[in-house]
N, C-alpha and C positions, 0 to 999 in steps of 0.2 A: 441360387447361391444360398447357403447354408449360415443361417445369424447365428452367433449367441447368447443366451442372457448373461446380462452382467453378473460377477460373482458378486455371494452373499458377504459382507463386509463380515468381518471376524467381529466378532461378540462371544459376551457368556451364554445367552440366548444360546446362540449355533452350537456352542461346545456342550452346552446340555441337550442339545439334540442328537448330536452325533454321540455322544455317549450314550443316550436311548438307545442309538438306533444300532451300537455297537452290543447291548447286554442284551437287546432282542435278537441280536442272529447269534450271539454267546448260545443264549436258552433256547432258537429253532435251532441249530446244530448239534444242542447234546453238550458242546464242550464244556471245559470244567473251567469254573471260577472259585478263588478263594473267599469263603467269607467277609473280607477285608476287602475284596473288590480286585485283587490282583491275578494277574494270567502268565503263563509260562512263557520263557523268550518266543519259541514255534508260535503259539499261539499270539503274539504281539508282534508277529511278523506278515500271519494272515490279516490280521486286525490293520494295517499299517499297506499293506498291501505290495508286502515284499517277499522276496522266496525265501524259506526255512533258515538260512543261514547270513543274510542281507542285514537284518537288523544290528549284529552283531558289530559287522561293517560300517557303517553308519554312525555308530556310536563310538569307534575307536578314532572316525574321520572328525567326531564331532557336532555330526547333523543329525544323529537319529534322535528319538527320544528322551531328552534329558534328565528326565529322573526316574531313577530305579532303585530298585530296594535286590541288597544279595542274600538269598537265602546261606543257611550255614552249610546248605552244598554245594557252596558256589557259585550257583545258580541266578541269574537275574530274574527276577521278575517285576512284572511292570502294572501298575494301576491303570485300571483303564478308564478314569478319569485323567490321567496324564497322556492316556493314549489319544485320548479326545482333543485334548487342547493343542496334542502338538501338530493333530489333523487339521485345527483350523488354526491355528495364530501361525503355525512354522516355529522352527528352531527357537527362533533367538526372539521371537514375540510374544513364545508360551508364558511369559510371568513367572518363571524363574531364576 
């Protein structure tokens, strides 16, 4: 029979980790980050581990990522520090 370990409780601990471990596959993949720490909707949808157009969904439902910033072309894009927290706390525990 196949156990599992118990999950890691949600902390800032963990949210700084998975934000490492989000800016290291950022930097092995080549992809692009803003200065500022921000990444394009596609790319916050691999990040999040959803298909290219999911995230968008999610956030009209209400559960995706709750904070974004719109570029002036309309554009969401999303901190991937806000990508982190909402991988570990969920929705409505990210702290905002």
């Amino acid at each position: 029979m196949k156990t599992f370990e118990p999950r890691e409780e949600p902390s800032e601990a963990l949210a700084d980790e998975r934000e490492a471990d989000l800016l290291r596959w950022i930097a092995d993949t080549g992809r692009r980050i803003s200065p500022d720490g921000y990444v394009s909707e596609p790319l916050a949808c691999e990040l999040c581990g959803y298909e290219r157009s999911r995230l968008a969904a999610r956030v009209a439902e209400g559960l995706g990522v709750p904070r974004y910033h719109v570029a002036p072309s309309g554009r969401r894009r999303y901190k991937v520090r806000d990508v982190a927290r909402w991988l570990v706390f969920g929705y409505h525990e990210a702290g905002y």
